[in-house]
Backbone as numpy.savetxt, mean C-alpha at the origin, in Angstrom:
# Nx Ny Nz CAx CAy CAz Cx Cy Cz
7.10 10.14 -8.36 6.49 9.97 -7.06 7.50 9.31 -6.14
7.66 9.76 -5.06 8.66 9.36 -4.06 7.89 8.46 -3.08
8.39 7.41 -3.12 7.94 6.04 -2.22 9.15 5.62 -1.41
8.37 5.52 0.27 9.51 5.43 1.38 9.19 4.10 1.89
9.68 2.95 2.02 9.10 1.80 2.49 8.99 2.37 4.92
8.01 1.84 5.21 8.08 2.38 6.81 8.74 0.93 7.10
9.10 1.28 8.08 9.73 0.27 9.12 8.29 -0.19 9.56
8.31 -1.55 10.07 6.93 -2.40 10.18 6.79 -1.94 12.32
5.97 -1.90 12.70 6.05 -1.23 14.01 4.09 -1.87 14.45
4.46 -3.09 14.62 3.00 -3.32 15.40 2.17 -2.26 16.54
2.78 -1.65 17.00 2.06 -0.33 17.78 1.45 0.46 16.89
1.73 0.47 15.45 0.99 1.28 14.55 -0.50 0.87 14.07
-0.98 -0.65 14.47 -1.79 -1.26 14.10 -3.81 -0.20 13.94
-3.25 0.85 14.57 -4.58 1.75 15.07 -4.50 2.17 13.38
-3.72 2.34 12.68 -3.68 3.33 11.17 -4.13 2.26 9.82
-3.86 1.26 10.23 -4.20 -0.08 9.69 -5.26 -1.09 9.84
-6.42 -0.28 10.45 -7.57 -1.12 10.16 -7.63 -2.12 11.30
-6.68 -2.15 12.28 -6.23 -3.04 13.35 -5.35 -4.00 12.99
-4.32 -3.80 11.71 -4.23 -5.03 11.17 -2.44 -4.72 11.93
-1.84 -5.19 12.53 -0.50 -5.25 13.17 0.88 -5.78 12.36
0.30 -6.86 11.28 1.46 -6.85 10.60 1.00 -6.48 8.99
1.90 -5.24 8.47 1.58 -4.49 6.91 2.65 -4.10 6.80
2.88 -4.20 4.96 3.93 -3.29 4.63 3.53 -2.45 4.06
3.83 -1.17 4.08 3.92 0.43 4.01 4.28 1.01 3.70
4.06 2.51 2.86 5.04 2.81 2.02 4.40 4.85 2.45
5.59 5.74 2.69 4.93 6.69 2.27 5.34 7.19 0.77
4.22 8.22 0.55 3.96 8.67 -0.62 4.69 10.14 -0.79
5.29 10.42 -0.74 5.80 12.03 -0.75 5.48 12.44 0.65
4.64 13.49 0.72 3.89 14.43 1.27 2.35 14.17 1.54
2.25 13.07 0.36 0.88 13.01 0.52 -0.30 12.38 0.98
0.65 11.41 1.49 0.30 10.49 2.82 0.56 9.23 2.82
-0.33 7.67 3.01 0.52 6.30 2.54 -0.50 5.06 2.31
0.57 4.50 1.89 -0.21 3.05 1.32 0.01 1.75 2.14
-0.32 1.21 2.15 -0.59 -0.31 2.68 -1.20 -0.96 2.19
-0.53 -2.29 2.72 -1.01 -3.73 2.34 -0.64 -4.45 3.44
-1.83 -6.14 4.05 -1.19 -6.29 4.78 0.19 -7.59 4.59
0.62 -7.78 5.31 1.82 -8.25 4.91 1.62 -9.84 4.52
0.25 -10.66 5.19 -0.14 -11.70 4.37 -0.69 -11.56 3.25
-1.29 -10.69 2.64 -1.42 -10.34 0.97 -0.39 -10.17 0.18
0.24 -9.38 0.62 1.71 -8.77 0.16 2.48 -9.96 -0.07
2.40 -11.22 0.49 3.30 -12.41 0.28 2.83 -13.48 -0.82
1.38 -13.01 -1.17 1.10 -13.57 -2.44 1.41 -12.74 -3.54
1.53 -11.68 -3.65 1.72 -11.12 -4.67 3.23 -11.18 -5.70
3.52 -12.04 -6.46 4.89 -11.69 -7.23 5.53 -10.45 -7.37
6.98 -10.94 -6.92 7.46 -9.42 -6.81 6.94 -8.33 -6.31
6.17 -8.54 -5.23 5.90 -7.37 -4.66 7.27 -6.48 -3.99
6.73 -5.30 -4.13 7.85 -4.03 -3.78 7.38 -2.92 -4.31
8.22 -1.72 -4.22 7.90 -0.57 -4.86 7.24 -0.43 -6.38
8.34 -1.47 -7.26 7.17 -1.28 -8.97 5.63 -1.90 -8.23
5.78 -2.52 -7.64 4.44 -3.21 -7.69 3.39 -2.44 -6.94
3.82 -1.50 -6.11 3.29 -0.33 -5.49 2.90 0.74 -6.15
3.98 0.92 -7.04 3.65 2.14 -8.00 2.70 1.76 -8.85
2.57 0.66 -9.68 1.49 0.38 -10.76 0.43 -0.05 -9.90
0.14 0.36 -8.75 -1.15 0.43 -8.50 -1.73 1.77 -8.29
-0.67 2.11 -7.66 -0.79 3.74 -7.93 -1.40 4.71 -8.85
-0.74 3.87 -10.30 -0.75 4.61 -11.29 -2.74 4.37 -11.66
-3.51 3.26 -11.40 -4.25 3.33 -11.64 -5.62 4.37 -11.24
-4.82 5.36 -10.47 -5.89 6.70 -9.98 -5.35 8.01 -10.86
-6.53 8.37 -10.70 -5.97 9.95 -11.10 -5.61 10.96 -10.42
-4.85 11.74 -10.74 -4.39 12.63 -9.08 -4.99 13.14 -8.73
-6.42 13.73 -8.51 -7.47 13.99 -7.97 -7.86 12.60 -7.11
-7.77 11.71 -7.30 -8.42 10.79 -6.53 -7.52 10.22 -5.51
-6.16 9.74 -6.00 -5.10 9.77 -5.63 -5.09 10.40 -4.42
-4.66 11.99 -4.64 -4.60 12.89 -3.63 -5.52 12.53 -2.05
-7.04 12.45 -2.87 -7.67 12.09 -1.56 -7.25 10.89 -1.25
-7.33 9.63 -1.61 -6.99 8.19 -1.25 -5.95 8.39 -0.34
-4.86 9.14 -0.31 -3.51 8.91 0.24 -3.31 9.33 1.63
-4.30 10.61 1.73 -4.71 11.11 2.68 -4.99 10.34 4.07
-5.90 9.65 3.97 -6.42 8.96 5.28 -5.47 7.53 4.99
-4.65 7.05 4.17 -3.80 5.86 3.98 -4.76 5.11 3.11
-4.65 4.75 2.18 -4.71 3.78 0.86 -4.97 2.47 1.34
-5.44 1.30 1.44 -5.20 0.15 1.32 -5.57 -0.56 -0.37
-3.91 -0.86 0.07 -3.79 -1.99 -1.60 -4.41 -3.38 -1.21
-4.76 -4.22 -2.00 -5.29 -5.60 -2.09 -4.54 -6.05 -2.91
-4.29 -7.64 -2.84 -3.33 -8.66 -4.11 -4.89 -8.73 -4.68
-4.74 -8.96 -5.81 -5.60 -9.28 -6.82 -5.23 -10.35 -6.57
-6.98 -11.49 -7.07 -6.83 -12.61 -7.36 -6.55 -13.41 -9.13
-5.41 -13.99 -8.69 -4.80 -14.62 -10.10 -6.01 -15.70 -10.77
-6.12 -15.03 -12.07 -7.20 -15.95 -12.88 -6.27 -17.16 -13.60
-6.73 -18.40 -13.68 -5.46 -19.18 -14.48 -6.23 -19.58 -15.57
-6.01 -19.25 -16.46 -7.02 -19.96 -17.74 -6.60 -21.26 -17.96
């Protein structure tokens, strides 16, 4: 799967839920993902692996549609035992 990070462009904020600052990624052809960029700063190592293994958790049927209208990723919240 080919992942393009976008250049961050607050005028884009209409594709994002209104949200003005996200990082972004397209997906091939098949459309893109986001997160916004205060989530994205909790997450360890966030970047592309960390993009992709969320990815991976759809199936390409679902995938396909998700990507379509743009994806939003969430940081999971860290459990600490």
């Amino acid at each position: 799967m080919d992942l393009i990070r976008e250049q961050p462009n607050t005028d884009h904020a209409h594709r994002f839920d209104g949200e003005p600052m996200v990082q972004s990624f397209r997906v091939g052809d098949l459309g893109y993902v986001w997160i916004t960029t205060a989530e994205a700063m909790t997450v360890p190592g966030f970047g592309i692996p960390w993009v992709t293994g969320q990815l991976a958790r759809y199936d390409a049927d679902e995938l396909r549609t998700a990507l379509a209208g743009g994806l939003r990723l969430r940081a999971e919240a860290l459990v600490l035992a």
